[in-house]
C-alpha positions in Angstrom: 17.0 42.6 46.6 17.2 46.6 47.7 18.2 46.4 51.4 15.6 46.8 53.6 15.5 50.5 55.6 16.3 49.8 59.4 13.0 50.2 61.6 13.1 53.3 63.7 11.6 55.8 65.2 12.0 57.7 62.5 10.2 55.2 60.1 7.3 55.2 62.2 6.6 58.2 62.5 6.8 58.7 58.6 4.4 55.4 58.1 1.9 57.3 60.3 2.2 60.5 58.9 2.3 59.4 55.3 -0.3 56.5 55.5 -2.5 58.3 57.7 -6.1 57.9 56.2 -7.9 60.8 58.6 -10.5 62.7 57.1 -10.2 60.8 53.9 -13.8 59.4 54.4 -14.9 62.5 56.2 -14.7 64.3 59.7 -17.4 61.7 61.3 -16.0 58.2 60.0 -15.9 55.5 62.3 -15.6 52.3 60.5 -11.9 53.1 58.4 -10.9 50.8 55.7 -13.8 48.8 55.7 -15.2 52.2 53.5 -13.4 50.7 50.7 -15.9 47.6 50.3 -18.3 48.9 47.9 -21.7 47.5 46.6 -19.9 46.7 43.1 -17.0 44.8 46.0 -19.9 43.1 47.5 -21.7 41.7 44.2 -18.0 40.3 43.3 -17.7 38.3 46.2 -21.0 36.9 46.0 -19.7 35.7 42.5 -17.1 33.8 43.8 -19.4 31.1 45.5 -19.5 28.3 43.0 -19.9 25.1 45.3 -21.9 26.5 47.9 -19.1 25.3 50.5 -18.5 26.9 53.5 -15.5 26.7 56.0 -15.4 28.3 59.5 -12.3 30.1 60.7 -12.9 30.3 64.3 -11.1 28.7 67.5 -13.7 27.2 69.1 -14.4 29.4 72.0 -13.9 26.8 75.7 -11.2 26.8 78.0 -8.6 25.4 76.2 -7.0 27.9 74.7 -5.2 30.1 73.5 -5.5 32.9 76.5 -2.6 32.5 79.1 -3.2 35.2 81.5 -0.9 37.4 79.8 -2.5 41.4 80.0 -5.8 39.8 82.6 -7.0 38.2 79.6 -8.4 34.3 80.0 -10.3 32.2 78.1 -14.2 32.3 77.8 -16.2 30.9 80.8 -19.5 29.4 79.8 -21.6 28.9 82.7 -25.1 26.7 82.5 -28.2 28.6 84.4 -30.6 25.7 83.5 -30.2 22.1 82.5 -32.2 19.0 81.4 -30.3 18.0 84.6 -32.6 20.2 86.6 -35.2 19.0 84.2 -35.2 15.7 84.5 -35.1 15.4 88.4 -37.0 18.6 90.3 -38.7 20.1 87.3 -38.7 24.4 86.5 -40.6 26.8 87.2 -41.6 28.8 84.2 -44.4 31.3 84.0 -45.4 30.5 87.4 -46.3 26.9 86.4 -43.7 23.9 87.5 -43.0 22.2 84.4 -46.6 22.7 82.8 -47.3 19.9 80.2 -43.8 18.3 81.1 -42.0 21.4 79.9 -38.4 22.0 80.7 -35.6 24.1 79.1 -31.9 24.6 79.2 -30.2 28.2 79.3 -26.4 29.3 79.5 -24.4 32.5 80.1 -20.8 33.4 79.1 -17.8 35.3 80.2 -15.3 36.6 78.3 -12.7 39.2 77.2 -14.2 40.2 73.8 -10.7 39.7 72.1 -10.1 36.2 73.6 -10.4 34.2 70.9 -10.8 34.4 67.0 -11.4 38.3 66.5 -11.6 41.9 65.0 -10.2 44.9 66.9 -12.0 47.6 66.6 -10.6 51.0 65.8 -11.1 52.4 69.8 -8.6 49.5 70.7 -5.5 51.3 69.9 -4.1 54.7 70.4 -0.9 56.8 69.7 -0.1 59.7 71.7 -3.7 60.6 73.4 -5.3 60.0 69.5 -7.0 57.1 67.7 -8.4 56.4 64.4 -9.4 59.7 62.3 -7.9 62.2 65.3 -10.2 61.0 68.0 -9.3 61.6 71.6 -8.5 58.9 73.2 -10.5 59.9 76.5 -13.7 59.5 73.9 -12.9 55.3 75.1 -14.1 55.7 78.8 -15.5 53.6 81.5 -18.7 53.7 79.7 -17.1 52.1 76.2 -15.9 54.1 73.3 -17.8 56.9 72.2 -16.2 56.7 68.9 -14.7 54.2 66.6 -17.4 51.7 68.6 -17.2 48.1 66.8 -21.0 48.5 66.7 -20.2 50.5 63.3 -19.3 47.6 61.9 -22.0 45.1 62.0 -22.9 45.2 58.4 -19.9 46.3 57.1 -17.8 42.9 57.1 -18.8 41.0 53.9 -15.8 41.0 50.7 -14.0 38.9 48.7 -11.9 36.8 50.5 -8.1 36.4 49.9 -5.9 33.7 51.7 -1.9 33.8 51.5 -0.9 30.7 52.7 2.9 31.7 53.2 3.8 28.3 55.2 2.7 26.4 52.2 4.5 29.1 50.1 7.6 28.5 52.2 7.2 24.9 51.5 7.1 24.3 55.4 4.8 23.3 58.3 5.0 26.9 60.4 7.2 29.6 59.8 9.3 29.7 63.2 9.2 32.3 65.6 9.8 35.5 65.3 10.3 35.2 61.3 9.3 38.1 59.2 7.2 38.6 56.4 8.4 40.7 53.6 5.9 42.1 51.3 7.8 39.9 48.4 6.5 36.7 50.3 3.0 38.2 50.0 3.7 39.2 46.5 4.8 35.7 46.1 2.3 33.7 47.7 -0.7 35.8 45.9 1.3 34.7 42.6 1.7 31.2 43.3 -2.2 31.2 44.2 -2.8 32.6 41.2 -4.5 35.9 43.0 -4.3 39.2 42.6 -5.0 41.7 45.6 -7.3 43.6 45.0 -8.9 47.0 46.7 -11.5 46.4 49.4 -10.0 43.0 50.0 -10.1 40.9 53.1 -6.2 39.8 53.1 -5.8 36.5 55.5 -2.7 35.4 55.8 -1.2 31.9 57.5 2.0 31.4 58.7 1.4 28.2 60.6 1.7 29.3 64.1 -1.8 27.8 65.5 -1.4 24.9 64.1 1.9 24.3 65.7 0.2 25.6 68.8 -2.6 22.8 68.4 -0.3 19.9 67.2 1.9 20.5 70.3 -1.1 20.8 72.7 1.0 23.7 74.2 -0.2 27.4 74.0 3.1 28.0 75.2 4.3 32.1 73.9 1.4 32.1 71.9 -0.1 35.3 73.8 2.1 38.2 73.2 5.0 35.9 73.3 7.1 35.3 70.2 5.9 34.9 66.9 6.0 34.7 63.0 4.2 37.5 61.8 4.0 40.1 58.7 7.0 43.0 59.4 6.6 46.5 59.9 7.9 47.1 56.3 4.6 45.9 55.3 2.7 49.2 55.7 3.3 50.6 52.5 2.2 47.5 50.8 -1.0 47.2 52.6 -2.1 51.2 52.2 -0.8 50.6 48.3 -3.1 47.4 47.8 -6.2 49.9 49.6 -7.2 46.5 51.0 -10.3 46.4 53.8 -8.5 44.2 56.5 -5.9 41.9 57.3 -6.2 39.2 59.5 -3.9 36.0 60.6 -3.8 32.8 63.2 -1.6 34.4 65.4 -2.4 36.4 68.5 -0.9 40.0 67.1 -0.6 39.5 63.3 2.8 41.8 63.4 5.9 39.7 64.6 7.3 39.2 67.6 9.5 40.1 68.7 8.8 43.8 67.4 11.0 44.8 65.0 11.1 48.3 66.2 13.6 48.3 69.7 11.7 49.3 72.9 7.8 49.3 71.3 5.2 46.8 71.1 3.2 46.4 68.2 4.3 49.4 66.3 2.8 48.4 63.1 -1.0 48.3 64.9 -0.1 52.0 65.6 0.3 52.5 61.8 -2.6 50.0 60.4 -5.1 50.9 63.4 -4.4 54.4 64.4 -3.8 55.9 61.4 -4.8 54.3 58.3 -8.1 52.3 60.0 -7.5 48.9 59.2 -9.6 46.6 59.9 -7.3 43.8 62.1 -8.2 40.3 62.7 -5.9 37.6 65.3 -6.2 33.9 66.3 -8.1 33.2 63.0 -7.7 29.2 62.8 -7.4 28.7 59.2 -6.4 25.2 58.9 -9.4 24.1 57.2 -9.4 26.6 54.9 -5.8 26.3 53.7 -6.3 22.6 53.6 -9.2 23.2 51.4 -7.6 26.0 49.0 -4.5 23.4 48.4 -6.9 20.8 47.4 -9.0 23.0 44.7 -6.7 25.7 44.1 -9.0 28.2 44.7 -7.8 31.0 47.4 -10.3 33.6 46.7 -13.9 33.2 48.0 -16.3 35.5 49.8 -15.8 36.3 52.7 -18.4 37.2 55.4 -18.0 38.1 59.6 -19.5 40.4 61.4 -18.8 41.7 64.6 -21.5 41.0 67.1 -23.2 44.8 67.4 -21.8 45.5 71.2 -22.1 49.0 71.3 -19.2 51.3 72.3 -17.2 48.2 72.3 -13.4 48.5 71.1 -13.0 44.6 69.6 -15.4 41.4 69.1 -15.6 37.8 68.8 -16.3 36.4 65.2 -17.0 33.4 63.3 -15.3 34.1 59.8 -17.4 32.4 56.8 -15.0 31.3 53.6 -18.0 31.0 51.4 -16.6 28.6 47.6 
């Protein structure tokens, strides 16, 4: 094996300089990689559904986890406004009339930090030097939401064929530990031993076992922003190479942790999300799913989640569909 170039400051500025995908799609684009998911990308994934199975590959979203206070963010808080509670002993008011008929209702509200739990970021949510995705200022993301690179771009733009690299399996262990890298020879690897090939406009997930060790150990513990497995910054290359659609893992930052790069934090996002305009996905749970791949051999399916249409908003919650 060559030996791997040292990650500097150097090397990031050449990823972003060299990777950089600005004005490929035009002066106006707002929605990045996600341009290379084409009709033609679309019809394949459909063709992948054979069983008509599908498997979720959200967190549920409660106070349990995985949010820790770390950068203000906490876990959803889901608040009822009406209950068969209220129902069942004073009655409601609705339309004027108190419980016409012997009608009652229940309602809720929630409150959360878009990026709390299973997730995209959207290409407002990271800058480099005053710049986002496709040259942007980075004042365009205000008080009043981002006037550019809004998530709202993306609400019919999240439907491919569905990858997963299951590098703990690959390993032959439970979770990669903390702060191990992946090498783009492990991804390599694990697409082989699938029996996968990447292909362009590709949503890429890849597991290395952290939130399941999370959820065996009932302790959230670094989780958020704290020490991780994760793919390493020598990865770039490979990803802009494969002309893949997104990436996405069960781990809060994707990238590991500690960041490979000395004094920075979460270089590669400012490579994958500033420049090239990748589509990034975090605290995907993906138990099911890998459980499910092992037991067919099948680790391509299509792959469909939306962001909820929030406009000017810089990330959303999902609820990722693997559709067999």
């Amino acid at each position: 094996m060559a030996e791997r170039p040292k990650v500097t400051k150097e090397l990031l500025d050449e990823y972003c300089e060299r990777l950089r995908n600005w004005g490929k799609w035009g002066p106006d684009d707002e929605i990045g990689t996600l341009n290379y998911i084409t009709p033609e990308k679309i019809k394949q994934a459909a063709g992948l559904v054979k069983e008509g199975k599908v498997i979720s590959m959200a967190l549920p979203f409660d106070m349990k986890g995985p949010q820790t206070g770390a950068f203000g963010r906490v876990n959803p808080i889901h608040q009822m406004v009406a209950t068969g509670t209220d129902h069942a002993t004073t009655g409601q008011a609705v339309g004027g009339l108190h419980s016409p008929y012997g009608f009652g209702f229940a309602d809720d509200s929630i409150m959360m930090y878009l990026q709390c739990g299973t997730q995209w970021d959207g290409l407002g949510h990271i800058f480099r030097d005053g710049r986002m995705y496709n040259g942007y200022d980075a004042t365009l993301v205000s008080s009043n939401g981002a006037a550019k690179n809004g998530i709202q771009h993306m609400k019919d733009k999240v439907v491919s064929r569905g990858v997963l690299l299951d590098i703990a399996r690959y390993r032959g262990v439970q979770q990669l530990e903390p702060g191990e890298a992946i090498y783009p020879e492990a991804l390599d690897g694990a697409a082989q031993k699938a029996g996968v090939e990447i292909g362009q406009g590709d949503i890429v997930i890849i597991r290395p076992g952290e939130m399941a060790r999370r959820l065996r150990e009932r302790d959230w513990g670094p989780y958020s922003a704290g020490v991780a497995p994760g793919i390493s910054f020598l990865t770039a290359p490979w990803i802009a190479e494969k002309r893949i659609a997104g990436i996405a893992s069960d781990t809060w930052g994707v990238e590991v942790r500690p960041n490979e790069l000395e004094g920075s934090f979460q270089p590669l996002h400012l490579v994958i999300v500033v420049n090239m305009g990748l589509l990034v996905g975090e605290i995907f749970y993906l138990e099911d799913l890998a459980d499910d791949c092992a037991r067919d051999g099948v680790y391509e399916f299509m792959f469909v989640a939306p962001p909820l249409p929030v406009t000017a908003a810089v990330g959303s919650p999902i609820n990722p569909q693997a559709i067999k």
